[in-house]
Structure formats: C-alpha cells, structure tokens
Backbone as JSON Lines, residues from 0, in Angstrom:
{"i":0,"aa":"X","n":[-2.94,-23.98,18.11],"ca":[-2.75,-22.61,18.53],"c":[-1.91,-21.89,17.47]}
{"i":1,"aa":"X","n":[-2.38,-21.13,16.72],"ca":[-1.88,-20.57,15.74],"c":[-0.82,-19.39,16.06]}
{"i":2,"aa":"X","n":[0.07,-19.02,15.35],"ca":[1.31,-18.33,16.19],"c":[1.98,-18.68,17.06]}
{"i":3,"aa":"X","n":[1.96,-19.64,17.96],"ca":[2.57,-20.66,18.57],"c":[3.51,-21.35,18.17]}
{"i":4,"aa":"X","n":[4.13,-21.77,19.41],"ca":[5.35,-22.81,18.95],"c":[5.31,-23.66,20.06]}
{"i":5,"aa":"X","n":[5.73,-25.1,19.6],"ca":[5.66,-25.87,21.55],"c":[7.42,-26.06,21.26]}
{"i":6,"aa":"X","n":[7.45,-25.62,22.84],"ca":[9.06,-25.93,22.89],"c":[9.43,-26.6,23.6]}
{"i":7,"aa":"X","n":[8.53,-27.12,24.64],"ca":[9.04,-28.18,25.63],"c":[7.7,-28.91,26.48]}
{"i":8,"aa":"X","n":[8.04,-30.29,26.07],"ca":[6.88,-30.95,26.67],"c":[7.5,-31.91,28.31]}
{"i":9,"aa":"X","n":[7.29,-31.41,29.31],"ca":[7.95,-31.8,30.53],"c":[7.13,-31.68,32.16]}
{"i":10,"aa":"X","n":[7.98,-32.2,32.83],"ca":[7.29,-32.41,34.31],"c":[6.67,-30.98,34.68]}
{"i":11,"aa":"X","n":[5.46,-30.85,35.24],"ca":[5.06,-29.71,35.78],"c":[5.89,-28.71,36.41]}
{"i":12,"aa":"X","n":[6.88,-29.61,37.58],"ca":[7.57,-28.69,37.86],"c":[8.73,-28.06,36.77]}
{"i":13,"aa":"X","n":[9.27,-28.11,36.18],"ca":[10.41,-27.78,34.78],"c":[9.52,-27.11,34.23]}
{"i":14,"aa":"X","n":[8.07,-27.16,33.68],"ca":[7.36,-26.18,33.01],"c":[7.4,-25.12,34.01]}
{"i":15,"aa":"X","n":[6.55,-25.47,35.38],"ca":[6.79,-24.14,35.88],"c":[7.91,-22.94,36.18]}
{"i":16,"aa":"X","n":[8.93,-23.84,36.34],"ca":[10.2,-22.82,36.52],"c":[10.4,-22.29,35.42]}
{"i":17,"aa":"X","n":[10.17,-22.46,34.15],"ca":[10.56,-21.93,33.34],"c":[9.42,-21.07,32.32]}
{"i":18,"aa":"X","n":[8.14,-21.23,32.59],"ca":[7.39,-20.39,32.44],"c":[7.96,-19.17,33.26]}
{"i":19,"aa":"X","n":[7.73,-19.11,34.88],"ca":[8.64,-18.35,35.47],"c":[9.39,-17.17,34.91]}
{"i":20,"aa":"X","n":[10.98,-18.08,34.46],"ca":[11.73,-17.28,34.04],"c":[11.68,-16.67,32.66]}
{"i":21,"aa":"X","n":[10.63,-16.83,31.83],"ca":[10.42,-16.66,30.37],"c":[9.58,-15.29,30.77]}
{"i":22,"aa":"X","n":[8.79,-15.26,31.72],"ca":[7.81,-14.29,32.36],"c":[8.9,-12.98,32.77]}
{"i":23,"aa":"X","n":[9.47,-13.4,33.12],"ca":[10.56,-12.6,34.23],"c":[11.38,-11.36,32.95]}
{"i":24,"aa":"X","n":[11.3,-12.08,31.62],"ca":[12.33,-11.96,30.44],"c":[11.18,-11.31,29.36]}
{"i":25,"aa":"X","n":[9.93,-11.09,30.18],"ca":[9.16,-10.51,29.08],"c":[8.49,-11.23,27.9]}
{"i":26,"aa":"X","n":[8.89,-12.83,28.18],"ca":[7.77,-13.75,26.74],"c":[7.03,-13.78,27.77]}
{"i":27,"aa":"X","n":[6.03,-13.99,27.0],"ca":[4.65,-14.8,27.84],"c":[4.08,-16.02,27.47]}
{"i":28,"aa":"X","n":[4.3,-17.47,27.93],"ca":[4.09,-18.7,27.47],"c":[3.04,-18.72,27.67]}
{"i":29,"aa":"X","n":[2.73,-20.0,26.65],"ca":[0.97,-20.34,27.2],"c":[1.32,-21.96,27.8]}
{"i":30,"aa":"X","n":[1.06,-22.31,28.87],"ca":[0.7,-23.58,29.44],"c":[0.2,-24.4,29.24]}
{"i":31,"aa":"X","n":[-0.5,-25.71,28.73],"ca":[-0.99,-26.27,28.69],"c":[-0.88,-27.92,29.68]}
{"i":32,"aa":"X","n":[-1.93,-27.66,30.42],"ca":[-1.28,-29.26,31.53],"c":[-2.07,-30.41,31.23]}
{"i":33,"aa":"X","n":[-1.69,-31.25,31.65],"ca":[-1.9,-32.37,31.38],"c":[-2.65,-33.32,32.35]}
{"i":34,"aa":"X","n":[-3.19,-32.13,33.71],"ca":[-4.19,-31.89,35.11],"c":[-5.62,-31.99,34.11]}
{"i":35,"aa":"X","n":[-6.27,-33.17,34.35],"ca":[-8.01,-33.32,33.42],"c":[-8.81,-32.51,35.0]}
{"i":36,"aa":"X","n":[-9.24,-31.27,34.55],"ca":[-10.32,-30.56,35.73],"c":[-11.12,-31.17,35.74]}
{"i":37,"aa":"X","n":[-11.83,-31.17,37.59],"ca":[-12.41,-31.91,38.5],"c":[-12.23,-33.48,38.35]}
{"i":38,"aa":"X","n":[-10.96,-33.56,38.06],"ca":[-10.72,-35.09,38.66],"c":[-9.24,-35.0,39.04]}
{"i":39,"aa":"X","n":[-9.03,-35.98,39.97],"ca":[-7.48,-35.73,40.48],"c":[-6.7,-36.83,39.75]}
{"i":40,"aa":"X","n":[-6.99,-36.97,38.45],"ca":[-6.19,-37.19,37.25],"c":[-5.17,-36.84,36.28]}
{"i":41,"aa":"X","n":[-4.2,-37.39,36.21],"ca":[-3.01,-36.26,35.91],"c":[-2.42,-36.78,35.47]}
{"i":42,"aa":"X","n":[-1.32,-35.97,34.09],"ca":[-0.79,-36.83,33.44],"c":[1.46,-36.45,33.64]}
{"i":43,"aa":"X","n":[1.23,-36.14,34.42],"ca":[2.56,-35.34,34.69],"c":[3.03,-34.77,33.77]}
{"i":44,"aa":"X","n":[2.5,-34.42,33.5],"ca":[3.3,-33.73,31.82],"c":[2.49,-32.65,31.41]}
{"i":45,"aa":"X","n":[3.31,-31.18,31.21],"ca":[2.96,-29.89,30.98],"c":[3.1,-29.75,29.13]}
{"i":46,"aa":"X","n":[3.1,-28.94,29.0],"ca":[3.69,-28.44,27.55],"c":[3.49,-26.84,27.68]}
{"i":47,"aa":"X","n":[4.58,-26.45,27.31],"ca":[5.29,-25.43,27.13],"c":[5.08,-24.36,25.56]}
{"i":48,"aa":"X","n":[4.61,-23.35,25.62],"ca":[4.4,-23.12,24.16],"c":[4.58,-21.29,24.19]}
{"i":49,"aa":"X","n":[5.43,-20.84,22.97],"ca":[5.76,-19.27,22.7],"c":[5.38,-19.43,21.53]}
{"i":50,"aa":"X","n":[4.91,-17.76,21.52],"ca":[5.01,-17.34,20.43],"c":[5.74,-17.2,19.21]}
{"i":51,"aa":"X","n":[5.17,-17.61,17.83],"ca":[6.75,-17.25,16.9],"c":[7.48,-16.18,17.17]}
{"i":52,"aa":"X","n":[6.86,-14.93,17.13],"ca":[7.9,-13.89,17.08],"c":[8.71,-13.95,18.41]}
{"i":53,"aa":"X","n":[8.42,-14.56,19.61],"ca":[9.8,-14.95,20.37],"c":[10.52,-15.78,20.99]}
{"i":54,"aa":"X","n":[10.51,-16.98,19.49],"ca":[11.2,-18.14,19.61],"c":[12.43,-17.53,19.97]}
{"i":55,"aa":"X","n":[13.25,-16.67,18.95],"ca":[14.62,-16.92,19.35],"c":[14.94,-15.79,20.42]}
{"i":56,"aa":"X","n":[14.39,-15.49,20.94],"ca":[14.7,-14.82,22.15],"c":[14.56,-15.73,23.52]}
{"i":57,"aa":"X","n":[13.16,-16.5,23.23],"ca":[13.19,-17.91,24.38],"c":[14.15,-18.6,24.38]}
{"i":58,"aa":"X","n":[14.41,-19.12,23.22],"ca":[15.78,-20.09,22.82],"c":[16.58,-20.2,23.76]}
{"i":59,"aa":"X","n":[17.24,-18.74,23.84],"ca":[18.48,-18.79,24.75],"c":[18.01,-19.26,26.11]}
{"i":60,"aa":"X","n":[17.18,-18.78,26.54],"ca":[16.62,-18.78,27.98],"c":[16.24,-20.12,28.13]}
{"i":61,"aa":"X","n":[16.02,-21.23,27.52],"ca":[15.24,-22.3,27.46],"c":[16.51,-23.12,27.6]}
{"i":62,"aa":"X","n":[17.93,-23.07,26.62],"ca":[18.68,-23.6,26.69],"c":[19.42,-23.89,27.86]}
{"i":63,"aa":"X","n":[19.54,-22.06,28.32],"ca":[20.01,-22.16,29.4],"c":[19.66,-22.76,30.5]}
{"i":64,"aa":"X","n":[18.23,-22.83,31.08],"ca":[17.46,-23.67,32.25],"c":[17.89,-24.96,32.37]}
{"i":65,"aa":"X","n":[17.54,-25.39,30.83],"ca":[18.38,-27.1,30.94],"c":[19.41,-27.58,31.08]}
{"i":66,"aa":"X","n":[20.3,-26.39,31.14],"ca":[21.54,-26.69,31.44],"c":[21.64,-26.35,32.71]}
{"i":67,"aa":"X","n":[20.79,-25.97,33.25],"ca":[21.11,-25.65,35.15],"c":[20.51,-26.95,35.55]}
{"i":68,"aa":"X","n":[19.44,-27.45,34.86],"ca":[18.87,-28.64,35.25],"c":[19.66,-30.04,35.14]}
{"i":69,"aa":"X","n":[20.48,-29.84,34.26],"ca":[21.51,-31.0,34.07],"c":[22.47,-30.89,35.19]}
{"i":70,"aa":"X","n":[22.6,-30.23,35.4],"ca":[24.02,-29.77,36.6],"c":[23.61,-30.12,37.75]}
{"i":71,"aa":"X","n":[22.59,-30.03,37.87],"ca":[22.19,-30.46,38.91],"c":[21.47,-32.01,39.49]}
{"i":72,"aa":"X","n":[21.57,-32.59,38.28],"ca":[21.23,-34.18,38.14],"c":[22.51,-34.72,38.22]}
C-alpha cells in the first residue's frame, strides 16, 4: 500500500479501539484483518496502517492508547 505506514499489528479488539479513536482525531486508518472471508477462519491479528502524511500526528494518539492499555493490565 503505497503512502502507507503499518503501525501496529494486534488483537482485533486493540485495532478496533484504536482505529476508533484515530477516526474520532480525523486520520483515517486502513484495516487490514486477518478474518479469511467465507470461512470462520481467523487469525487474531489485525494490522493497523496510516498514512505518511499522518504518522506524526497518529503517533501521539497511538502512544497514548497503549498506555491506557498497559494500565489496565
């Protein structure tokens, strides 16, 4: 994916919350899952991917999530 960046390869749910809040903040991620369509095959694992021009604006936002996610482990 050209212009792209992957920034986090993780559990569906952690991708989703944070697609979410990246949405909320005006990036728009692209998703990619790791769900093979029409089979209930799955690989638990999302990947997470922005655009270059707003890596460092995700950055912060990305950092921050994982640190709510740690706090809470």
């Amino acid at each position: 994916m050209k212009n792209y960046k992957l920034v986090l390869s993780e559990s569906k749910i952690i991708i989703s919350g944070l697609s979410l809040l990246l949405k909320e903040n005006n990036i728009i991620p692209i998703v990619k899952s790791g769900t093979i369509p029409g089979y209930n095959l799955t690989l638990d694992m999302d990947e997470l991917y922005v655009k270059n021009l707003d890596l460092k604006k995700a950055k912060t936002h990305i950092e921050s999530y994982q640190e709510q996610i740690k706090k809470r482990n």
